[in-house]
NUBA-936682 format. One line per 2 residues: number of its first residue (from 0); for each residue x, y, z of N, C-alpha, C. Coordinates in Angstrom, 1 decimal, always signed. Layout:
# NUBA-936682
NUM) X:Y:Z:X:Y:Z:X:Y:Z  ...
This chain:
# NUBA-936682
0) -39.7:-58.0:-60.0:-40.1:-56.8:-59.2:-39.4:-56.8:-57.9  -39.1:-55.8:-57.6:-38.0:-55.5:-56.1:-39.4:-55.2:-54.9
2) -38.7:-55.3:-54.3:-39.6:-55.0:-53.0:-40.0:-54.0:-53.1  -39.5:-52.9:-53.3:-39.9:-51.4:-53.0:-41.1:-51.1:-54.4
4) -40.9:-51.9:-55.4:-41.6:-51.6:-56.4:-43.0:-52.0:-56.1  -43.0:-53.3:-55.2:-44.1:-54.1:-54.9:-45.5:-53.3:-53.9
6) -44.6:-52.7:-52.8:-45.6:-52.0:-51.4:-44.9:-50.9:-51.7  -44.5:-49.5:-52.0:-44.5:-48.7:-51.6:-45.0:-47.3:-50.7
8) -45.6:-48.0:-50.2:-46.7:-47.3:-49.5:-46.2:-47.3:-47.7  -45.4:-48.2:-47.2:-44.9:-48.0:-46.1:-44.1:-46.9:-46.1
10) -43.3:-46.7:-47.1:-41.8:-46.3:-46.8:-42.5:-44.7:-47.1  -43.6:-44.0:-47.9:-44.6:-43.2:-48.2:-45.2:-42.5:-46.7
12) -45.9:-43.8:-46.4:-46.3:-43.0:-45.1:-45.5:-43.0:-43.6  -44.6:-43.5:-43.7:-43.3:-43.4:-42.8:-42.6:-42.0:-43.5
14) -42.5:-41.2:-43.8:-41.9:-40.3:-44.2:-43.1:-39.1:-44.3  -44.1:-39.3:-44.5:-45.5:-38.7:-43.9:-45.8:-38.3:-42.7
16) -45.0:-39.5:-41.8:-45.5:-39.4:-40.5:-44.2:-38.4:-39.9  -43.3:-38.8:-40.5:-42.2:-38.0:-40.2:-42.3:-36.3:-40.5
18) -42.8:-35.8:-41.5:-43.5:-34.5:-42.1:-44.4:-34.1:-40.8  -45.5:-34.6:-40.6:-46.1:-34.3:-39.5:-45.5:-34.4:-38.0
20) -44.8:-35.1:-37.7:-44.1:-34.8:-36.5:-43.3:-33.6:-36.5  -42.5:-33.7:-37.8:-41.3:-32.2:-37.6:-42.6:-31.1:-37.7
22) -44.0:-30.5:-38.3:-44.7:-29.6:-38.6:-45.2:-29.8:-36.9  -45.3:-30.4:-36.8:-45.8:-30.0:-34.7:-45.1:-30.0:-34.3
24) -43.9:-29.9:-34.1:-42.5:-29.4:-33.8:-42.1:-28.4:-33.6  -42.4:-27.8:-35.2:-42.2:-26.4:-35.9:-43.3:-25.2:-34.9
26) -44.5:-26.2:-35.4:-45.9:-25.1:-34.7:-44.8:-24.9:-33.6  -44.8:-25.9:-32.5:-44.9:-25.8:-31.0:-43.9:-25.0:-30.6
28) -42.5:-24.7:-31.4:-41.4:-23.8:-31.3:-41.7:-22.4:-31.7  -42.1:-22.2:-32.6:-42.9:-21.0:-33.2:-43.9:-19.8:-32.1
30) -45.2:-21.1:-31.5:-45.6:-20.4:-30.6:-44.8:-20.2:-29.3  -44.0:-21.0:-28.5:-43.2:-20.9:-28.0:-42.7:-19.2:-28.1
32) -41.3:-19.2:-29.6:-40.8:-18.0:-29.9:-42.1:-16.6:-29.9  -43.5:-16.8:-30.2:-44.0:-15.8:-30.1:-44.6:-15.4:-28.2
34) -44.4:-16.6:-27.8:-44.8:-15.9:-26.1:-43.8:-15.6:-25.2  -41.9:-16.2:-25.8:-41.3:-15.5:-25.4:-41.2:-13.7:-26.0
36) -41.2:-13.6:-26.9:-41.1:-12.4:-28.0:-41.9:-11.1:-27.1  -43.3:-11.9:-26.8:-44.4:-11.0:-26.2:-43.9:-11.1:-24.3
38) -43.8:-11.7:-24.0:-42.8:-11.9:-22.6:-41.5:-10.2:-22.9  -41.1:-10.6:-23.4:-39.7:-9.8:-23.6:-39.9:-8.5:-23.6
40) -41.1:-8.1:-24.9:-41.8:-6.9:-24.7:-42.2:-6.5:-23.3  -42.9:-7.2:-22.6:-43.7:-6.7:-21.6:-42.0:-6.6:-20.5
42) -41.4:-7.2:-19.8:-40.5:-6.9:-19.3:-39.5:-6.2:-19.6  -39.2:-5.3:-21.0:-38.6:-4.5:-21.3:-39.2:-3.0:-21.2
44) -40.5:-2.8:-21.1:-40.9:-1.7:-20.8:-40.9:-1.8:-19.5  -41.0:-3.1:-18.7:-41.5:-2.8:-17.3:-40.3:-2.1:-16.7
46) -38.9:-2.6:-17.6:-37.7:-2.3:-17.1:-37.2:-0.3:-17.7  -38.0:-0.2:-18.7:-38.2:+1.3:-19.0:-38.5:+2.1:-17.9
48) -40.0:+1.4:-17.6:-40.5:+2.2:-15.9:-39.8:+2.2:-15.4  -39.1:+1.2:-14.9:-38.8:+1.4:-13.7:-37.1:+2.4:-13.8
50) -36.7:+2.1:-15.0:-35.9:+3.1:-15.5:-35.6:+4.9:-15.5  -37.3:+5.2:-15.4:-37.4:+6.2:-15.8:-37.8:+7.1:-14.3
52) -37.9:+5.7:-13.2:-38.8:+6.7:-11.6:-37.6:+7.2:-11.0  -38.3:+8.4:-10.6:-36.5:+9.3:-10.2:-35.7:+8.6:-8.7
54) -36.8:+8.1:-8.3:-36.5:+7.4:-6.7:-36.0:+6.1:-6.9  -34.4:+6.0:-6.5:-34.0:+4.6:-7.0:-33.8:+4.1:-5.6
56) -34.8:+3.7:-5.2:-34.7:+2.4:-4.0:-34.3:+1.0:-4.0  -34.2:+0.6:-2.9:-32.8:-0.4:-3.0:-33.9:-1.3:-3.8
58) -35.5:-1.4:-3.4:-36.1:-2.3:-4.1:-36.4:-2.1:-5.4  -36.4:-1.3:-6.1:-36.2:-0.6:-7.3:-35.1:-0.9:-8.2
60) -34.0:-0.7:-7.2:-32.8:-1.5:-8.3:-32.8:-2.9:-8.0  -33.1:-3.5:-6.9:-33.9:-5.2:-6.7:-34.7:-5.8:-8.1
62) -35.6:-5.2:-8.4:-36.2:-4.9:-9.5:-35.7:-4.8:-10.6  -34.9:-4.6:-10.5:-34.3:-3.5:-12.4:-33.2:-4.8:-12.5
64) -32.5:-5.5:-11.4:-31.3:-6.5:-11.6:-32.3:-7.9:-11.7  -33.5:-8.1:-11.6:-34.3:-9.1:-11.5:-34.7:-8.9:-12.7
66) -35.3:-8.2:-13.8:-35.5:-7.8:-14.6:-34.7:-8.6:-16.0  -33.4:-7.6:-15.4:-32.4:-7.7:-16.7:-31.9:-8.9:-16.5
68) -31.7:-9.9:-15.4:-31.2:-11.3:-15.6:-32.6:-11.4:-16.6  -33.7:-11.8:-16.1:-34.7:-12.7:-17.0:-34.9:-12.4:-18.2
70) -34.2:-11.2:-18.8:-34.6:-10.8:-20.3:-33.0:-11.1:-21.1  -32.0:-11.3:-20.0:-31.0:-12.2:-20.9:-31.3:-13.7:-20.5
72) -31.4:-13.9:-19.6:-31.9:-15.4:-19.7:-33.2:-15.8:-21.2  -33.4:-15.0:-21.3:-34.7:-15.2:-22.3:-34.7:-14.9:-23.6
74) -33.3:-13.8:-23.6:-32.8:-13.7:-24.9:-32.0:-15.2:-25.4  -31.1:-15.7:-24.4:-30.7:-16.7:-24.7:-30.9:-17.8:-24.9
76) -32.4:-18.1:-24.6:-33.6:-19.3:-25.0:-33.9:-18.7:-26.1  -34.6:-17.5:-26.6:-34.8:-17.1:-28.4:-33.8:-17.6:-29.1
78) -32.9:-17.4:-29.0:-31.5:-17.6:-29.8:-31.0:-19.1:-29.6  -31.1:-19.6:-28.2:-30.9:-21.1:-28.7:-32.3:-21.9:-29.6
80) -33.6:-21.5:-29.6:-34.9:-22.4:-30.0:-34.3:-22.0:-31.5  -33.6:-21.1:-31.9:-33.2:-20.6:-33.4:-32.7:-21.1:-33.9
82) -31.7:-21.9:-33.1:-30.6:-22.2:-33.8:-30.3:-23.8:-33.1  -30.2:-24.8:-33.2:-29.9:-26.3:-32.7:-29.2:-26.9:-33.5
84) -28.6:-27.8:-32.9:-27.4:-28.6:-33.5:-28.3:-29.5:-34.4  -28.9:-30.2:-33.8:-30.1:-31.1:-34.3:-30.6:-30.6:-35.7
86) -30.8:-29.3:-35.9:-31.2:-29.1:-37.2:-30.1:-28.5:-38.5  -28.9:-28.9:-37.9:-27.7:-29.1:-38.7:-27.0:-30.6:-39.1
88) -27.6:-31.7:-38.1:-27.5:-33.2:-38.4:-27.9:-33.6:-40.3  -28.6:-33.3:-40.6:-29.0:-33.9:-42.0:-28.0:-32.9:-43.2
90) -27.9:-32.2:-42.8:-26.9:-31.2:-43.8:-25.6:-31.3:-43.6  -25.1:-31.4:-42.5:-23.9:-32.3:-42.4:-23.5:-33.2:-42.8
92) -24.2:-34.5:-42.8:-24.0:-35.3:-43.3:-24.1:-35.7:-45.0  -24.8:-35.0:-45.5:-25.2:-34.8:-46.8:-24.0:-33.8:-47.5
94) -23.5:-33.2:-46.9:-22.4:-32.5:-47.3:-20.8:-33.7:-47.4  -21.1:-33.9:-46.2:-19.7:-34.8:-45.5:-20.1:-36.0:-47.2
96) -20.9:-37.1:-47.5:-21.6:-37.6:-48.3:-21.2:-37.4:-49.7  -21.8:-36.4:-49.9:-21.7:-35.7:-51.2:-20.2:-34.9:-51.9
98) -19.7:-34.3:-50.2:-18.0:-34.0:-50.6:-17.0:-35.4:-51.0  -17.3:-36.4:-50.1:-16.8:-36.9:-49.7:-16.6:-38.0:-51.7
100) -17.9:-37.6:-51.7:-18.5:-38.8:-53.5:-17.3:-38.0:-54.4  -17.4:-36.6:-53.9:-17.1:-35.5:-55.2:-15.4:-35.8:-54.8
102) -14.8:-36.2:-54.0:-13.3:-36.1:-54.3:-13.0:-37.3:-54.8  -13.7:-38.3:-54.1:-13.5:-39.9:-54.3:-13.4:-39.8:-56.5
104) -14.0:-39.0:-57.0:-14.7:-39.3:-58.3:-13.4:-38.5:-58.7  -13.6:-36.9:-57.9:-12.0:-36.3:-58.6:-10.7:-36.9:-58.4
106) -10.3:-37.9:-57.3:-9.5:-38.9:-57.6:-9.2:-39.8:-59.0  -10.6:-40.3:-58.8:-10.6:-41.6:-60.2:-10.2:-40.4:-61.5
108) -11.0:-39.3:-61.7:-11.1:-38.5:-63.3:-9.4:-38.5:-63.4  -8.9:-37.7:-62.4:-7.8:-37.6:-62.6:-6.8:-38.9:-62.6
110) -6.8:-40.0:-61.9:-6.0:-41.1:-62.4:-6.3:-41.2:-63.7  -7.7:-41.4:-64.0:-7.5:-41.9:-65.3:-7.4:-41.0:-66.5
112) -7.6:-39.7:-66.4:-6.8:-38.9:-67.3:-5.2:-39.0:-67.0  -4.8:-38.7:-66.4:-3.3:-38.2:-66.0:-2.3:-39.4:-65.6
């Protein structure tokens, strides 16, 4: 009997615990994306208003350029929380892995056919 066959129950809930950390992960990004989301709302109309008052004072366009930095600043945290290198690590390598099996093999077929 091999080790693994003997306890498997470590290597079980090590990969459990691992499940539950990436799922609180997930939640905490999620809510995150929805209070940016609701953020963005609320400063895109505020930037409508202020869009739409016929008196453009200097503090008004003070306003309107304060505005539009923070809603691209804030687009660009949606879009990075979306998208991380970090959650291309395991597919990379599983690719790189798995390409890497599949030429090694189409090497050998073809020596030993050819």
């Amino acid at each position: 009997m091999t080790n693994l066959e003997e306890n498997p129950q470590p290597d079980f809930e090590q990969e459990l615990e691992e499940v539950e950390t990436s799922l609180r992960f997930l939640k905490d990004r999620y809510a995150q994306v929805q209070q940016d989301q609701q953020q963005k709302a609320q400063w895109q109309q505020e930037l409508n208003n202020l869009k739409q008052n016929r008196k453009q004072t200097p503090e008004i366009r003070a306003e309107l350029t304060r505005l539009q930095k923070q809603l691209e600043t804030l687009e660009i945290n949606l879009e990075s929380q979306l998208f991380s290198w970090s959650s291309l690590k395991r597919p990379f390598w599983q690719a790189i892995r798995f390409g890497g099996l599949g030429v090694i093999i189409g090497w050998l077929l073809k020596s030993w056919v050819g």
